[in-house]
C-alpha positions as CSV (number, residue, x, y, z in Angstrom):
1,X,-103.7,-30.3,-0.7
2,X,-101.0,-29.7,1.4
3,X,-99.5,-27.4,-1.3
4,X,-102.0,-24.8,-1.7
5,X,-101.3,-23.4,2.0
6,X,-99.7,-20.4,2.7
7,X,-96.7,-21.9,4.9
8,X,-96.5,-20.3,8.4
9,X,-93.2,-18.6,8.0
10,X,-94.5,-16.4,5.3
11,X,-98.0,-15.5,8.0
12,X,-95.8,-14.7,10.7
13,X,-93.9,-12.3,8.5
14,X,-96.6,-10.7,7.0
15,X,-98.5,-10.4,10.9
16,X,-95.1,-9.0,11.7
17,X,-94.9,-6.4,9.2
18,X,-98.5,-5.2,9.2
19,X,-97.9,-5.2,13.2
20,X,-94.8,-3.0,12.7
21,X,-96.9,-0.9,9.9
22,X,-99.3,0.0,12.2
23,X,-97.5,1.0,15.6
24,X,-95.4,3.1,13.0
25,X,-98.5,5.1,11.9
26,X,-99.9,5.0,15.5
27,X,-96.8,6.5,16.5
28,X,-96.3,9.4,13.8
29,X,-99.9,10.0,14.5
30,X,-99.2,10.7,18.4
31,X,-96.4,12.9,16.9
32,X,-98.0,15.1,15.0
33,X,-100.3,15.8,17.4
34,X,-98.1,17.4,19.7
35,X,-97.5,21.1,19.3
36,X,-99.2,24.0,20.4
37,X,-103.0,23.1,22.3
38,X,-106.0,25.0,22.4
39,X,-108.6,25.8,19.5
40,X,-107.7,27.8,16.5
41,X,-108.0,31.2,16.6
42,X,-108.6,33.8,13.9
43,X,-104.9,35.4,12.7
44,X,-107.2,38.5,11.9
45,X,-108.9,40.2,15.2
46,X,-110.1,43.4,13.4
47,X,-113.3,42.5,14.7
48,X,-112.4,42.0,18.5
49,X,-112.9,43.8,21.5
50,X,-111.5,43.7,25.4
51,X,-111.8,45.5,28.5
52,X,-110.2,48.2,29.4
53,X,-111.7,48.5,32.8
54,X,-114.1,46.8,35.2
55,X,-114.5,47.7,38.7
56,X,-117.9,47.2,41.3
57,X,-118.4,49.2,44.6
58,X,-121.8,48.5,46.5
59,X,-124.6,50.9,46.5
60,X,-127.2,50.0,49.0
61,X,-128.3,46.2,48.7
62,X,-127.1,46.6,45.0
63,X,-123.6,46.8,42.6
64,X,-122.6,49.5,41.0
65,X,-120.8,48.2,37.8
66,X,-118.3,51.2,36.2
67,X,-116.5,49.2,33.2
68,X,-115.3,50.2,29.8
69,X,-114.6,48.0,26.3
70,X,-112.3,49.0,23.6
71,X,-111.9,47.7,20.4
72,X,-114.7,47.0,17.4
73,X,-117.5,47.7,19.0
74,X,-119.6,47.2,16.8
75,X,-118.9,43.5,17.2
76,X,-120.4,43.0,21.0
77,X,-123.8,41.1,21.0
78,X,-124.5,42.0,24.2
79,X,-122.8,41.9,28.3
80,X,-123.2,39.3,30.5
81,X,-122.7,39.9,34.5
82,X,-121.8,36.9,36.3
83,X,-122.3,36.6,40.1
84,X,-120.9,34.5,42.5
85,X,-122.2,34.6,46.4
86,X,-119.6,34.9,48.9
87,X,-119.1,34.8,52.7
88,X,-116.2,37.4,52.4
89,X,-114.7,39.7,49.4
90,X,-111.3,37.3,50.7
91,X,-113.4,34.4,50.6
92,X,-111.2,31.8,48.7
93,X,-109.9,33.9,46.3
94,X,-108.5,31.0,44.2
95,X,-111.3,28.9,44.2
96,X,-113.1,28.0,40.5
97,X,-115.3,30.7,39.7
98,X,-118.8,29.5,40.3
99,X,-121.6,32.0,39.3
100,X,-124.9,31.1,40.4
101,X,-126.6,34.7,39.0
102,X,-125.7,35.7,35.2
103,X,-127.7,38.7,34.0
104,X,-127.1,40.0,30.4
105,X,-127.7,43.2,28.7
106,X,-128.2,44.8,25.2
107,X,-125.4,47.2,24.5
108,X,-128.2,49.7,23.5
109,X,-129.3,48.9,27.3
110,X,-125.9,50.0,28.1
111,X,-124.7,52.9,26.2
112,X,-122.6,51.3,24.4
113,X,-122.4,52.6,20.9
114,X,-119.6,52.1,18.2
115,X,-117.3,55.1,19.6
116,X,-118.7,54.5,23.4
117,X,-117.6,51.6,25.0
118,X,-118.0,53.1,28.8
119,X,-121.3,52.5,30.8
120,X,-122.0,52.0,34.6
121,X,-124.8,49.7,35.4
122,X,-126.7,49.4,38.9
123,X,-128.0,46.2,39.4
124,X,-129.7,44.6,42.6
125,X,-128.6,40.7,43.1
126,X,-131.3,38.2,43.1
127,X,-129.9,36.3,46.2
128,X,-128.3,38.2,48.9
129,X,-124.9,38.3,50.2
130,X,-121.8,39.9,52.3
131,X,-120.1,39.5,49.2
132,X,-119.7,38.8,45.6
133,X,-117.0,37.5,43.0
134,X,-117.7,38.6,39.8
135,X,-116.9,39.3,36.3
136,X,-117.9,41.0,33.0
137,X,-118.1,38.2,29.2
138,X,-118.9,41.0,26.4
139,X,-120.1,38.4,23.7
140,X,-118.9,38.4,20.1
141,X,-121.7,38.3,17.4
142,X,-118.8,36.6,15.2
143,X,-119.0,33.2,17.0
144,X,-114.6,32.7,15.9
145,X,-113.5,35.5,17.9
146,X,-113.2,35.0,22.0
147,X,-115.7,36.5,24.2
148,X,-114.2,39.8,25.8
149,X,-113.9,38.1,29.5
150,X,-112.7,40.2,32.7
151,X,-110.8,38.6,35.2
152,X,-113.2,37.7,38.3
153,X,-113.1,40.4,41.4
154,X,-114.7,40.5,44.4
155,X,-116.6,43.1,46.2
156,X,-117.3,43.3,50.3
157,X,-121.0,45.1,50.5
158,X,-119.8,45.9,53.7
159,X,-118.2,49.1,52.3
């Protein structure tokens, strides 16, 4: 009986080799993973668009949104506005952006056409406020291309 036992010398070394086998692959995997982050984007961006301008000035209790895309416009699904309230234009200007008003608009809505990509838009916030940070998404209808997103600005109403 004693004979048809694997002795203990030969289980350590094969525990010690499958050990060794697999921190190796655990390892190369964490390897390979390193390199360049983010999700993959499209080598071909024929069908992409960006701002070329976005700027607000109040007008009355309202914004008056003057803003312009260029690129394949035929691409945009339609324009979100984002609001943020703010005490002040100045009012943490590195803070998260926070938007707690998004309204969003057909292009047709717009003007935008496939050779147009300027509109201004007037539109009246639903909460009220000294100030606003905001910014301009123009949405891709080809879900792997980016969203055409401004950088967030702020506007005093006090002007």
């Amino acid at each position: 009986m004693h004979g048809t036992l694997i002795p203990r010398t030969l289980l350590r070394g094969l525990f010690r080799t499958g050990l060794l086998l697999l921190l190796s692959a655990l390892a190369l995997s964490l390897l390979a993973g390193c390199g360049k982050r983010g999700w993959p984007q499209p080598k071909n961006k024929d069908g992409a668009f960006k701002w070329q301008r976005a700027m607000a000035q109040p007008e009355g209790d309202c914004l008056r949104i003057d803003a312009a895309l260029e690129g394949n416009l035929r691409n945009v699904d339609y324009i979100a506005l984002e609001l943020q309230t703010a005490g002040t234009a100045d009012d943490c200007p590195t803070c998260p952006f926070a938007p707690n008003e998004r309204a969003e608009f057909a292009p047709e809505q717009l003007g935008i056409s496939a050779t147009n990509g300027a509109f201004r838009l007037l539109h009246c916030p639903a909460r009220e406020s000294s100030a606003y940070r905001w910014r301009l998404i123009g949405v891709n209808v080809r879900t792997g291309l980016e969203h055409a997103v401004s950088s967030v600005r702020a506007v005093d109403m006090a002007e």
